[in-house]
Residue frames as qw, qx, qy, qz and C-alpha x, y, z in Angstrom:
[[0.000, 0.889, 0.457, 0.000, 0.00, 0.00, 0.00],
 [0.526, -0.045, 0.007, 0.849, 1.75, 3.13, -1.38],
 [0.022, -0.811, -0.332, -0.482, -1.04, 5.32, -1.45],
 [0.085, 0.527, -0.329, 0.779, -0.03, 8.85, 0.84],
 [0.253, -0.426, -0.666, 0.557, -0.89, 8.40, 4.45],
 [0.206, -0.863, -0.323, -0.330, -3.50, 10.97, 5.96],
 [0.535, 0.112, -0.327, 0.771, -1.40, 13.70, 7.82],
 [0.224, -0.790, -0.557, -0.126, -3.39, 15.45, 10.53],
 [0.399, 0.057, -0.368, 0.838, -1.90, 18.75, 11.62],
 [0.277, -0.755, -0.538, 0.254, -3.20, 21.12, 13.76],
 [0.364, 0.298, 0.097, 0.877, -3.14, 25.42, 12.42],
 [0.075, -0.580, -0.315, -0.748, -3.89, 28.63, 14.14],
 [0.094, -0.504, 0.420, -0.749, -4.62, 29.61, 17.42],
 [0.152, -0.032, -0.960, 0.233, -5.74, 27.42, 20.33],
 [0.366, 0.333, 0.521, -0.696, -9.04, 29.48, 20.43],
 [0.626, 0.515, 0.101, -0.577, -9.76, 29.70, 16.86],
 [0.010, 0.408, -0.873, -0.266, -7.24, 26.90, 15.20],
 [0.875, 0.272, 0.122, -0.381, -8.62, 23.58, 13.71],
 [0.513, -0.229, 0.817, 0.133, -7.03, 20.11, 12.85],
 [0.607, 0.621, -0.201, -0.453, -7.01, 19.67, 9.12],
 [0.788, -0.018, 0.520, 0.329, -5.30, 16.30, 6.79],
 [0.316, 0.872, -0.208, -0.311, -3.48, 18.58, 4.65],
 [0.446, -0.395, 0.637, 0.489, -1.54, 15.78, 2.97],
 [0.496, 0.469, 0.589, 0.434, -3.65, 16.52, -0.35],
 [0.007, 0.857, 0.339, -0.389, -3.18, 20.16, -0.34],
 [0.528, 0.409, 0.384, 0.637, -2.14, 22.17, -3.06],
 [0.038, 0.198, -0.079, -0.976, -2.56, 26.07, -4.20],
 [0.390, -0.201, -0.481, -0.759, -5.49, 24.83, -6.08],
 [0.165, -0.355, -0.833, 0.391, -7.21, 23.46, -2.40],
 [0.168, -0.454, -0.176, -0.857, -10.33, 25.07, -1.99],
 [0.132, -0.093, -0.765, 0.624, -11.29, 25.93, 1.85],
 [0.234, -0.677, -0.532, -0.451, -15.03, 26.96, 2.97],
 [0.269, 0.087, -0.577, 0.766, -14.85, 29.12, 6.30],
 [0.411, -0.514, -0.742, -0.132, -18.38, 28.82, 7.70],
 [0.439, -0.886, -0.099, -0.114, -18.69, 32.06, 10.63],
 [0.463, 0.430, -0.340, 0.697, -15.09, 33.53, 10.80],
 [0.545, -0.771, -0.045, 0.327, -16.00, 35.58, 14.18],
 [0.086, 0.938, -0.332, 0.042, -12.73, 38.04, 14.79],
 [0.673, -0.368, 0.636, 0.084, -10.33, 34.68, 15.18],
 [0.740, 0.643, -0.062, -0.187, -9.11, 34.01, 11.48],
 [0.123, 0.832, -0.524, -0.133, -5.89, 32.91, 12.10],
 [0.811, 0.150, 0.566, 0.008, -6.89, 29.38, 11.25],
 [0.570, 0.794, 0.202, -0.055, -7.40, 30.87, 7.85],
 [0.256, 0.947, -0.193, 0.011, -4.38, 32.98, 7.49],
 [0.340, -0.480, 0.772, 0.242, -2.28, 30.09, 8.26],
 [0.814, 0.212, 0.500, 0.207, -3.64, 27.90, 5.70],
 [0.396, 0.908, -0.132, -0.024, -2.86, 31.21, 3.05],
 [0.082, 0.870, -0.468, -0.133, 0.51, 31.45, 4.13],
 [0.673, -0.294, 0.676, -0.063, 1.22, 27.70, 4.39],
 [0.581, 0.058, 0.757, 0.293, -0.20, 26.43, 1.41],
 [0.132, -0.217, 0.345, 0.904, -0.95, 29.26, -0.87],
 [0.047, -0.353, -0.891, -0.282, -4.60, 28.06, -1.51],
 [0.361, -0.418, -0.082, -0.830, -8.11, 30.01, -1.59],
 [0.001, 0.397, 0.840, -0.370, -10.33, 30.10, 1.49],
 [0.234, -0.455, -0.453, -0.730, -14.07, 31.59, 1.04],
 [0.317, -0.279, -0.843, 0.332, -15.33, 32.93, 3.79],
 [0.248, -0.478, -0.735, -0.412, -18.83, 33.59, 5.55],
 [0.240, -0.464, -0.602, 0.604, -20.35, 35.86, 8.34],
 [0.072, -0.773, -0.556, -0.297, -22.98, 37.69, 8.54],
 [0.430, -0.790, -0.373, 0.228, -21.96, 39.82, 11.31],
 [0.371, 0.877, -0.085, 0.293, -20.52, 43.28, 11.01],
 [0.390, -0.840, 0.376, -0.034, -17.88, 42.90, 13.01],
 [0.785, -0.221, 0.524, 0.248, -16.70, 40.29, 11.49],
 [0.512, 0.736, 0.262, 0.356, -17.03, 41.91, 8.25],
 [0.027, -0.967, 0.237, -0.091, -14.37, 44.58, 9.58],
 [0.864, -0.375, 0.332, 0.056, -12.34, 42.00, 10.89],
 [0.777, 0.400, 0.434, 0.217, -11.92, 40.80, 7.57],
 [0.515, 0.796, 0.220, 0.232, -11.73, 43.87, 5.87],
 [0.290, -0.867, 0.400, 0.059, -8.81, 45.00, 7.99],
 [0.683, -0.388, 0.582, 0.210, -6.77, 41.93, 7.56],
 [0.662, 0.301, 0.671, 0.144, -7.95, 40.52, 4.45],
 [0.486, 0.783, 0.293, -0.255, -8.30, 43.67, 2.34],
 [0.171, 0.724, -0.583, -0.328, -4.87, 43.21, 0.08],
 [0.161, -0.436, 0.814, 0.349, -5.09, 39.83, -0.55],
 [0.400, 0.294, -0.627, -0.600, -5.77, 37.44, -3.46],
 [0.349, -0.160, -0.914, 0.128, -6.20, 33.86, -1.41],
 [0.133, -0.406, -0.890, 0.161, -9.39, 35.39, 0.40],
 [0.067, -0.342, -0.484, -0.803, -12.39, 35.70, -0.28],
 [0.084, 0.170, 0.664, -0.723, -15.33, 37.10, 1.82],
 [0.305, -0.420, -0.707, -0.480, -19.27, 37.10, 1.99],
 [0.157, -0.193, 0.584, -0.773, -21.21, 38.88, 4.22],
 [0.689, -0.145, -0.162, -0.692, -24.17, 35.69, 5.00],
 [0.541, -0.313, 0.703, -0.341, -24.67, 33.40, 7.19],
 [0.220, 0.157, -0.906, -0.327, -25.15, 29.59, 6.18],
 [0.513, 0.002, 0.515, -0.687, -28.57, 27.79, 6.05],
 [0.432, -0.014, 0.879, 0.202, -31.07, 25.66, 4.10],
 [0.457, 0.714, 0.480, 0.226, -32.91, 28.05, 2.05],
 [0.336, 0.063, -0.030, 0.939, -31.89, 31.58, 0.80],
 [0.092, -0.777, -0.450, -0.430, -33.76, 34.36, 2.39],
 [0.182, -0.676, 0.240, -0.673, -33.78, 37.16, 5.45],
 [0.669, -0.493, -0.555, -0.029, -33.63, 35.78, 8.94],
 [0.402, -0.814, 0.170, -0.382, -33.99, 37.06, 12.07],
 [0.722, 0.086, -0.535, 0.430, -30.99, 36.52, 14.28],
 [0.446, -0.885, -0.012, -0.131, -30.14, 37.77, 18.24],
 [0.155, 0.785, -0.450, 0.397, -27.26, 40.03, 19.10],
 [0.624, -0.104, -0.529, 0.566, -25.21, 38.86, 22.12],
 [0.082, -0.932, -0.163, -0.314, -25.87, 41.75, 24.30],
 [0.434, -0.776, 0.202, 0.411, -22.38, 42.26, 25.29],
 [0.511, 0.833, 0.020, -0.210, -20.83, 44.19, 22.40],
 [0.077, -0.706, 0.697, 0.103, -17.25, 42.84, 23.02],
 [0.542, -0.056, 0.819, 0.178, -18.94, 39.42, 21.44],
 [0.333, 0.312, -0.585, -0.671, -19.53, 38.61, 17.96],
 [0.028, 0.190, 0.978, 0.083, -21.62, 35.26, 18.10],
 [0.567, -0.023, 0.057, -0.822, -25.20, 35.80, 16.98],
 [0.242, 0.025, 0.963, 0.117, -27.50, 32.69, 16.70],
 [0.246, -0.154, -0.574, -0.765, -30.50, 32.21, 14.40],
 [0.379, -0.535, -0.729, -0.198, -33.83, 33.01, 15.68],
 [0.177, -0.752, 0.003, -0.634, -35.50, 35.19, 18.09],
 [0.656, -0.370, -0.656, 0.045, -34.40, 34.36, 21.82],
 [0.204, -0.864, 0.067, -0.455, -34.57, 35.72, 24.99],
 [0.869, -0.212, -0.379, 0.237, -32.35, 35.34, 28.13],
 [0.492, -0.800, 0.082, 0.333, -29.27, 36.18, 29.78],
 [0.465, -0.348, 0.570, 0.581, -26.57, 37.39, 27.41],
 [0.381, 0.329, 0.615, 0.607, -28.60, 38.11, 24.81],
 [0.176, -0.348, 0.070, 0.918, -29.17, 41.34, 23.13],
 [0.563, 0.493, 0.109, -0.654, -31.44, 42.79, 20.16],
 [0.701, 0.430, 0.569, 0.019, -32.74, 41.03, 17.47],
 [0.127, 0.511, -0.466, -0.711, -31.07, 42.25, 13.44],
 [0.826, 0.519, 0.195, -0.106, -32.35, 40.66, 10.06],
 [0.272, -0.570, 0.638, 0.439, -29.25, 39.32, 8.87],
 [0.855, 0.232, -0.253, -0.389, -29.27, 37.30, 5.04],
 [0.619, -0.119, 0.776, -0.001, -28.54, 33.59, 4.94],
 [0.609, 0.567, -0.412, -0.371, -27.93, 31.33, 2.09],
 [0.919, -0.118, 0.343, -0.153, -27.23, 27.97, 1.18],
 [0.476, -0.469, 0.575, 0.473, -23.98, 26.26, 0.59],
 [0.649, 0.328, 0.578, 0.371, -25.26, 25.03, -3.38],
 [0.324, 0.888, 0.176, 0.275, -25.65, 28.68, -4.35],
 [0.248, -0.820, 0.434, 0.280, -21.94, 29.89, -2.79],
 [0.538, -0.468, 0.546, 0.440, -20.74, 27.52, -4.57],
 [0.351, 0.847, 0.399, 0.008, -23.05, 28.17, -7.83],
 [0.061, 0.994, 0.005, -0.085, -21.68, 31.81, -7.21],
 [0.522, -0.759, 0.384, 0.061, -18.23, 30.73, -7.26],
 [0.528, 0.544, -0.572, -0.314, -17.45, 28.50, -9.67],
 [0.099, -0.502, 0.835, -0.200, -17.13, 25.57, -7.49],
 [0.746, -0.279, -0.330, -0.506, -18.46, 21.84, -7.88],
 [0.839, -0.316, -0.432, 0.101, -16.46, 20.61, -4.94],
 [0.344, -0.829, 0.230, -0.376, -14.74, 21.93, -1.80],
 [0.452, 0.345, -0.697, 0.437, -11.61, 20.36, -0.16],
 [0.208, -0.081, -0.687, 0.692, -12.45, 21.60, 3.39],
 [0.131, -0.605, -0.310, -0.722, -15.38, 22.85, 4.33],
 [0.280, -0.144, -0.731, 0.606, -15.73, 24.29, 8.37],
 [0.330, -0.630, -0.430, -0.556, -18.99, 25.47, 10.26],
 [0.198, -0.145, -0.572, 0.783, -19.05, 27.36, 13.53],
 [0.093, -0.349, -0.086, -0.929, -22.54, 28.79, 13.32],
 [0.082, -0.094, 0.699, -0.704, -23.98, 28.53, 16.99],
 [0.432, 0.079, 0.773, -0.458, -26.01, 26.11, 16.99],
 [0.778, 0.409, -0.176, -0.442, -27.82, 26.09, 12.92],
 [0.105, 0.478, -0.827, -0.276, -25.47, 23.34, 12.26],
 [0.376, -0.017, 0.833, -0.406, -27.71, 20.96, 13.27],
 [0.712, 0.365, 0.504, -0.327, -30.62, 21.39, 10.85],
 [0.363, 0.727, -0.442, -0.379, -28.11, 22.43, 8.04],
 [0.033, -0.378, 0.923, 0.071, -25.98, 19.04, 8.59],
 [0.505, 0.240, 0.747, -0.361, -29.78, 16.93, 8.97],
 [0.581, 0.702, 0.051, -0.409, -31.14, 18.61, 5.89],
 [0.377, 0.566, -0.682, -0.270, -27.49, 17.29, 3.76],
 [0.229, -0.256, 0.938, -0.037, -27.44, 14.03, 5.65],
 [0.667, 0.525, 0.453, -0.273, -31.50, 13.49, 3.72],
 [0.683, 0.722, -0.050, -0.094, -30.22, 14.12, 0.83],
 [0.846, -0.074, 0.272, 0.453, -26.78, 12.64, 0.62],
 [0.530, 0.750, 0.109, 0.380, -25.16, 16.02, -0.16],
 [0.724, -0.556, 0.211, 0.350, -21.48, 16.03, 0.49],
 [0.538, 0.834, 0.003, 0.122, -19.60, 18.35, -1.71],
 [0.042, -0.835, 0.485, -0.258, -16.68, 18.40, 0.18],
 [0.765, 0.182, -0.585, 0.198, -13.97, 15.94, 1.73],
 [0.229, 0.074, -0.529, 0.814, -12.88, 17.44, 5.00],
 [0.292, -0.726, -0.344, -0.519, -15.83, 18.84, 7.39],
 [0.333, -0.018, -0.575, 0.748, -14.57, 20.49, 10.49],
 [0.414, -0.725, -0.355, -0.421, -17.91, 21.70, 13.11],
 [0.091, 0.057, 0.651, -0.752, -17.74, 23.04, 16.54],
 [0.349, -0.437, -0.827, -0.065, -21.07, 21.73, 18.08],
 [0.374, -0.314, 0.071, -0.870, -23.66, 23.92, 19.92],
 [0.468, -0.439, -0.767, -0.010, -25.28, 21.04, 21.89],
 [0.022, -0.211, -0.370, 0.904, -25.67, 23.52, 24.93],
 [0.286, 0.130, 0.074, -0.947, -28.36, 24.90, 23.31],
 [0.411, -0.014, -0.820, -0.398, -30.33, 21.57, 22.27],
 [0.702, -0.273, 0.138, -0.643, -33.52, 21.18, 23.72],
 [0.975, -0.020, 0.172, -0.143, -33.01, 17.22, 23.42],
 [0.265, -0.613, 0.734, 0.125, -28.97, 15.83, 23.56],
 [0.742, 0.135, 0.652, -0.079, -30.29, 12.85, 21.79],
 [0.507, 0.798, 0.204, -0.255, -30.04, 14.77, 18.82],
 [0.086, 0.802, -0.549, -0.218, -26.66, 15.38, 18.84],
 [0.338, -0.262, 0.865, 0.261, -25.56, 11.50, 18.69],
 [0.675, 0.530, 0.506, 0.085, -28.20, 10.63, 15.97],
 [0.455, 0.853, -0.117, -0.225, -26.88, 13.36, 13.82],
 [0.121, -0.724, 0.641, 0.225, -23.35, 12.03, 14.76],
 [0.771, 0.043, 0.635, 0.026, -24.53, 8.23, 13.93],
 [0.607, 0.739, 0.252, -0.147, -26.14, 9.72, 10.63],
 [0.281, 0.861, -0.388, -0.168, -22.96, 11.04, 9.55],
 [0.395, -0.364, 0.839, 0.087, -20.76, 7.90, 10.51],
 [0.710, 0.369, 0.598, -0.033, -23.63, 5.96, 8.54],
 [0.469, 0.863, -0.062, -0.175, -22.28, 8.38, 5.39],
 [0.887, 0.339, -0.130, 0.286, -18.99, 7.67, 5.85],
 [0.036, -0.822, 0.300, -0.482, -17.70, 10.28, 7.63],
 [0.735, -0.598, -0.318, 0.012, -15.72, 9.67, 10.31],
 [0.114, -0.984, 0.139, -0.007, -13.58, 11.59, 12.92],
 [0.863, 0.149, -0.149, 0.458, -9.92, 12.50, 12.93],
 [0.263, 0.258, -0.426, 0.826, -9.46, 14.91, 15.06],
 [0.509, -0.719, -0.402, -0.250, -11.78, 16.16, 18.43],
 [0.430, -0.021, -0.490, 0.758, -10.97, 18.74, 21.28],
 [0.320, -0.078, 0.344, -0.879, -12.68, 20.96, 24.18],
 [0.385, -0.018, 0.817, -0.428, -14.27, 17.56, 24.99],
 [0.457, 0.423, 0.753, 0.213, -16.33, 16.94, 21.45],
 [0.252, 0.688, 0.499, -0.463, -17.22, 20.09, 20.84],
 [0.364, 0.697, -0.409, -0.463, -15.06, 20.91, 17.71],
 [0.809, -0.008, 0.583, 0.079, -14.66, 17.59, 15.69],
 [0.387, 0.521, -0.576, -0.497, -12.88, 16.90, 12.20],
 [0.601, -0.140, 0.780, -0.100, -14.03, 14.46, 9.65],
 [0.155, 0.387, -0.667, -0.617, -13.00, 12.67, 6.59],
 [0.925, 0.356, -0.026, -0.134, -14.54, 10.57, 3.92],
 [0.480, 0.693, -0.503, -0.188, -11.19, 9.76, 3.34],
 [0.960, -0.088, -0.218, 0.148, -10.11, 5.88, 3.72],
 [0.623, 0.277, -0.458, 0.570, -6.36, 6.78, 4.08],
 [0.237, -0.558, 0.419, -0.676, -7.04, 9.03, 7.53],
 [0.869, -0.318, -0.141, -0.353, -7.96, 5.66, 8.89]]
């Protein structure tokens, strides 16, 4: 068996970093970056590492400065200002209601820690990548507090997996029913997926389709 081993490494800070099998990367790798928040320096190590495009997503205006401070000379990334879901339209999201965070989550709720309500847009991964030119996606990561759930349910019905690599950070906290979270994980194991990397006790997992990370 001479096929390449799977080579997990681990890039970017220890708050906003992520475990990736970059032994098929290239310049022509193509990353997804699912809610950037103000913590991109996942991102800006894969740029400087492997010269390759990331595309990346957040509604929120603070992250949309973020970006445009860091990001606004170069070629290897790209930016959108919309959040990921399963149709494209307006949705109501709720502010954090300290202003020194950036997480919003989708829908109207009320509590402690949360703040005012914005209409933010959302959009679904087949039309970024539609808009883009892209029919497949190397990596593709999702941090968006707590949608992952019906986004990842809604692809696992329809067997639609454009991408090799999927790195989530999990929002179970906010699940009304924990039961959810291992059926979604079965569902995904039943696809093929399965993990190769997991830290801060499950809540950020990587996982390949790929045989050789076994």
């Amino acid at each position: 068996n001479n096929r390449p081993k799977a080579h997990v490494t681990s890039l970017g800070s220890e708050y906003g970093g992520w475990a990736v099998d970059d032994s098929n990367f290239t310049p022509h790798t193509v990353i997804y970056d699912v809610g950037l928040g103000e913590d991109t320096s996942w991102d800006s190590a894969l740029i400087k590492k492997y010269n390759l495009q990331v595309y990346g997503f957040d509604p929120t205006q603070k992250s949309a400065m973020h970006v445009g401070k860091l990001y606004h000379n170069s070629s290897n990334f790209h930016y959108t200002k919309e959040g990921l879901s399963t149709t494209k339209e307006m949705k109501i999201f709720t502010k954090p209601a300290n202003p020194n965070y950036v997480s919003m989550r989708e829908g109207s709720h009320e509590g402690e820690g949360l703040g005012e309500k914005i209409k933010v847009p959302v959009n679904t991964l087949e039309n970024w990548m539609e808009k883009n030119g892209h029919t497949h996606i190397d990596v593709l990561k999702i941090d968006i507090e707590g949608s992952e759930y019906r986004v990842l349910e809604d692809w696992v019905e329809r067997d639609y997996f454009p991408f090799d690599q999927l790195l989530v950070e999990w929002h179970f906290r906010f699940l009304t029913k924990r039961e959810r979270h291992q059926q979604l994980l079965d569902a995904l194991k039943r696809k093929g997926w399965h993990v190769i990397h997991t830290k801060n006790a499950g809540q950020e997992m990587s996982f390949s389709r790929n045989p050789l990370s076994l």
